[in-house]
C-alpha positions as CSV (number, residue, x, y, z in Angstrom):
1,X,151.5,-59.7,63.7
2,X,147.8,-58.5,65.1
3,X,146.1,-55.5,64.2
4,X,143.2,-53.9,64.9
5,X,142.0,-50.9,63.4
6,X,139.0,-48.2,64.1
7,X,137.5,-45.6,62.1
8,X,136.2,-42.2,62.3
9,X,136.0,-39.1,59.9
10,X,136.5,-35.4,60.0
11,X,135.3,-32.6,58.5
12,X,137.5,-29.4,57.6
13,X,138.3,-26.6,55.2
14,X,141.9,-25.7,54.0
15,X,144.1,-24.0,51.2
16,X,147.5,-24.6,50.0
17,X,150.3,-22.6,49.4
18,X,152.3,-23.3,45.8
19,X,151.5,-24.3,41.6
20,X,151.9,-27.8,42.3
21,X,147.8,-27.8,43.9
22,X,146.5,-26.0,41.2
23,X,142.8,-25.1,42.2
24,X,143.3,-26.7,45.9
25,X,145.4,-23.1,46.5
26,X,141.6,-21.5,46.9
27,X,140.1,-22.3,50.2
28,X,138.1,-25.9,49.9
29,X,136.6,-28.6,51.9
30,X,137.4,-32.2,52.4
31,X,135.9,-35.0,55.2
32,X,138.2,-37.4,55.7
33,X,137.4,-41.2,56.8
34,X,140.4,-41.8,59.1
35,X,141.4,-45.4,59.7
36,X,143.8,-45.9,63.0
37,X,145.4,-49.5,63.1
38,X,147.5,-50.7,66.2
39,X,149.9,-53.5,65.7
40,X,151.1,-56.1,68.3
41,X,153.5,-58.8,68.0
42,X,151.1,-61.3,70.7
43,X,147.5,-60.8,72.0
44,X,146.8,-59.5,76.0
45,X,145.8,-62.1,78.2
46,X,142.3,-60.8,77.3
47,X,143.0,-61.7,73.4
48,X,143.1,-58.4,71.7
49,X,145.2,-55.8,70.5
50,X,143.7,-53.0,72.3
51,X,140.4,-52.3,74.2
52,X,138.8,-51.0,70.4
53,X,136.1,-48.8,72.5
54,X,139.1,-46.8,74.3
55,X,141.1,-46.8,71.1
56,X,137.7,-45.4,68.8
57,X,137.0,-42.7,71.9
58,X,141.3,-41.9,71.7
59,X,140.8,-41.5,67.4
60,X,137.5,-39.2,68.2
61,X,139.5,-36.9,71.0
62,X,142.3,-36.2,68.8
63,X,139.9,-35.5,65.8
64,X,137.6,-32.8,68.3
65,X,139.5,-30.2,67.5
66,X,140.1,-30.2,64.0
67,X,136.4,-30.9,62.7
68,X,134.3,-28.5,61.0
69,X,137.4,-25.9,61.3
70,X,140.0,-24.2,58.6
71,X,143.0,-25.5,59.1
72,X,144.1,-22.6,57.5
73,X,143.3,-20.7,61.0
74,X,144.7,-23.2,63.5
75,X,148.2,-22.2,64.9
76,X,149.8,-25.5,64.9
77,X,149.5,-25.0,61.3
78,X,150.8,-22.2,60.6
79,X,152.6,-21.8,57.8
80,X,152.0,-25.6,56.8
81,X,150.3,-27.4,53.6
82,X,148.1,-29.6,55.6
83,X,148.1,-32.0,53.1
84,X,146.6,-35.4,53.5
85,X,149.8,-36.8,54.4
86,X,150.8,-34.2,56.3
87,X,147.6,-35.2,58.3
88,X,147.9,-38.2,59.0
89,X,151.2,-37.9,60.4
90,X,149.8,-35.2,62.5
91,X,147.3,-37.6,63.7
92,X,149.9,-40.9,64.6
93,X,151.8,-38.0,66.1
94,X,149.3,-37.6,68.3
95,X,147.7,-41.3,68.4
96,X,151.5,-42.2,69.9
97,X,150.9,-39.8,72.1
98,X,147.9,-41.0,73.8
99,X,149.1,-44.6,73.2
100,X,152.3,-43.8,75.2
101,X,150.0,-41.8,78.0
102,X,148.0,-45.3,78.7
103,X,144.8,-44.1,76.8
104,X,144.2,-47.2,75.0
105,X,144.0,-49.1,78.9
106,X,145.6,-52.4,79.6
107,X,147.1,-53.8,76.5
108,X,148.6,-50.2,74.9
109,X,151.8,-50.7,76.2
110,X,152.3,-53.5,74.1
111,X,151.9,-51.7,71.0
112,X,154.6,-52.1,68.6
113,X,153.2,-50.0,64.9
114,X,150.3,-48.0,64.6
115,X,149.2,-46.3,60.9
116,X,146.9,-43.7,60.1
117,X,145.2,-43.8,57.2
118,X,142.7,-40.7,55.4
119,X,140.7,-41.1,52.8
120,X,140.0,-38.5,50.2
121,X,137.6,-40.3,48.5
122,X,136.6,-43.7,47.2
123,X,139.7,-42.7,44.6
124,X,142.6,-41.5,46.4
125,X,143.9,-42.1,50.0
126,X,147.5,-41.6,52.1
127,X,149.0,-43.2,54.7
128,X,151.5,-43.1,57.6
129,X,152.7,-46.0,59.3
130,X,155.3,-46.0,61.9
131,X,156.9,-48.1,64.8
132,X,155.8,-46.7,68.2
133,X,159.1,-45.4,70.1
């Protein structure tokens, strides 16, 4: 299996609803390092996974419109924990999306897997990883 994975970050502010997140239920920040890998059983005829400038520009459209905003105010969240995890698969969601739409150019379509990973911090990160349907 290939693989090849580009990174990017975001910047937000969110609260959670419920004991379990203690001090996290007060409005806080986080920035994110976000790691996008796409997996492929055989190279293109060019011998990549994916064109990784078209894949970085896909990671940086998807990520527009939640930097430097409360997720707490964004509709598509309403009523959601937006968790790490609950991020990232909100971002393969979309990744899949674009993946399916032909954003990632020549070589997309052969895209089998793709995982999103966030990082917290240097301590703590979550992950989704899913086969592209």
């Amino acid at each position: 299996m290939y693989a090849v994975e580009v990174r990017d970050h975001v910047m937000i502010a969110h609260s959670f609803k419920g004991e379990l997140f203690g001090p996290a239920q007060a409005l806080h920040g986080a920035t994110f390092v976000v790691d996008v890998a796409f997996f492929r059983e055989t190279l293109t005829p060019d011998g990549v996974v994916v064109d990784i400038g078209r894949a970085g520009e896909a990671l940086k459209a998807i990520l527009a419109p939640l930097n430097y905003r409360n997720l707490d105010d964004l509709p598509d969240f309403a009523g959601k924990n937006t968790t790490t995890e609950f991020l990232c698969g909100h971002i393969h969601a979309a990744m899949a999306a674009a993946t399916r739409a032909g954003d990632l150019g020549p070589g997309g379509e052969g895209v089998s897997r793709i995982r999103v990973t966030l990082h917290e911090s240097h301590l703590a990160r979550a992950w989704f990883e899913a086969p592209l349907a």
